[in-house]
N, C-alpha and C positions, 0 to 999 in steps of 0.2 A: 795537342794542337794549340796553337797559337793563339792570344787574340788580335782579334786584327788593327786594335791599337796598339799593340807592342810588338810587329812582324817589324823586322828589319824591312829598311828601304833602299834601294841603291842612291847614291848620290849624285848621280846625273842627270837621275829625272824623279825623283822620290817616287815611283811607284812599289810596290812591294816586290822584295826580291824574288819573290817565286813569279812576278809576271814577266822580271827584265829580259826573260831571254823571247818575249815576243814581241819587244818596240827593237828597232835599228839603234845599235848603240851610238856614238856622239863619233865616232871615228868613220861610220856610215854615211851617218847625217853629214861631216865635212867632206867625205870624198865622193858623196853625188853632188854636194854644191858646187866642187871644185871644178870635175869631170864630167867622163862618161859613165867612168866605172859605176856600177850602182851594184848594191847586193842585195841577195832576191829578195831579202825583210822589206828594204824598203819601197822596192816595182810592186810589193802586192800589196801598199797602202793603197793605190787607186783603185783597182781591181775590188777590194772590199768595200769602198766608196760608191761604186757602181754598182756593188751588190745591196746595199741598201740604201740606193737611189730606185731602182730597182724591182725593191719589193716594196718601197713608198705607193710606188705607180701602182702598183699589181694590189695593194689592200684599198686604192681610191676605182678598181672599178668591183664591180658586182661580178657574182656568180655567172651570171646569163649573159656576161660580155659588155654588160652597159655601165656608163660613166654613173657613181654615184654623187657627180655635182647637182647641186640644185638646179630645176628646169625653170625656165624661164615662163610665169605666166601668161597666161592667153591674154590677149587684147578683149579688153570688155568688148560688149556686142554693139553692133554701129559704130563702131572704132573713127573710119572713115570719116563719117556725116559726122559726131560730135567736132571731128579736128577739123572741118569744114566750117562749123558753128562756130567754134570757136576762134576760127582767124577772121571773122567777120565782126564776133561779140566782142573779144578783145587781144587783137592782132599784140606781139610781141616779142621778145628774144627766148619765150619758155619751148619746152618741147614741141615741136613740131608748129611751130611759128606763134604762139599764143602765150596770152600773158595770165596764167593760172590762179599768181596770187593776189591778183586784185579783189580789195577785200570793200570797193563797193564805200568805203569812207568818203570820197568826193562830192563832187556834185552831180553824179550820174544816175539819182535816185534810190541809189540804196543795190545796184544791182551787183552781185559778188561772185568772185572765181572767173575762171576761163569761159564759163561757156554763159555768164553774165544773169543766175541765178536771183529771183525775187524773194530777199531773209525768209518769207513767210514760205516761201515754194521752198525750200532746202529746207529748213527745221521739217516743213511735213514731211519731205521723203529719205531725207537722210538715214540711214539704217544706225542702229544704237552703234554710240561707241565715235562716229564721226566727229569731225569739230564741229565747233557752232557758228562756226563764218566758211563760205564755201570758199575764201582764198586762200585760206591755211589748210585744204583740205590737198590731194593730189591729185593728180591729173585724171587717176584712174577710177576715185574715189565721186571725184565729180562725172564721170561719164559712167557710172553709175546711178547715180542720182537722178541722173539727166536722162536717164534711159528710164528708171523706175516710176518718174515723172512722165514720160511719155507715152509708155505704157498704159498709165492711171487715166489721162486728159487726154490723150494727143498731143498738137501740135502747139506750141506756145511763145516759140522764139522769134523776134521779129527779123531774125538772115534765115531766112530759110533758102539752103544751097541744096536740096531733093530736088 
């Protein structure tokens, strides 16, 4: 047996001479460009294309029929009333009309994120691991917060859209 750095190659496509009689030789390859003619080596290059397009699909879903893509998480709870809060606290071009990364540096008393956060009210409820400014935080992360906050006190924000 050979080794397979010193198996002869054919010279029209260097592949090993013991594969060349399964690619379309170069006389193939010019008379389906030319024509109709085509010979079956090269009609069943798609065909095997298909067949492992194919079984791509067929290994991206599951046993039980379902897609193995990622699901799309839930909407935090109060979804609605926070994106309410939020186009009132600080109206903008972010997600669903609001301006999320306002991080509260101006002159609006220190209030931060979408849904217009007191530093001291997010450092308490923020779950570990969060930023430490609610405008770098995301949208979800704050309606979070803002939930876990409400929860705790109640009611705190001056739009109140309930």
């Amino acid at each position: 047996m050979q080794n397979r750095h010193t198996q002869k190659t054919t010279p029209e496509h260097g592949f090993p001479a013991s594969h060349s009689s399964t690619w379309p030789s170069d006389e193939t390859l010019r008379a389906s460009a030319e024509g109709p003619a085509r010979s079956r080596k090269w009609a069943s290059v798609p065909l095997m294309a298909a067949a492992s397009l194919f079984a791509a699909v067929t290994l991206s879903v599951g046993a039980d029929g379902a897609s193995s893509a990622p699901k799309q998480k839930a909407l935090p709870k109060n979804h609605s009333l926070w994106v309410a809060v939020g186009r009132c606290e600080q109206p903008g071009r972010g997600y669903k009309g609001v301006y999320w990364s306002h991080r509260g540096d101006g002159g609006d008393g220190g209030y931060q994120g979408g849904l217009g956060f007191w530093h001291r009210s997010w450092d308490a409820f923020k779950p570990k691991g969060y930023p430490a400014n609610a405008g770098d935080a995301t949208w979800r992360q704050q309606m979070v917060v803002a939930q876990r906050l409400y929860d705790a006190v109640g009611w705190g924000w001056g739009c109140d859209p309930r």
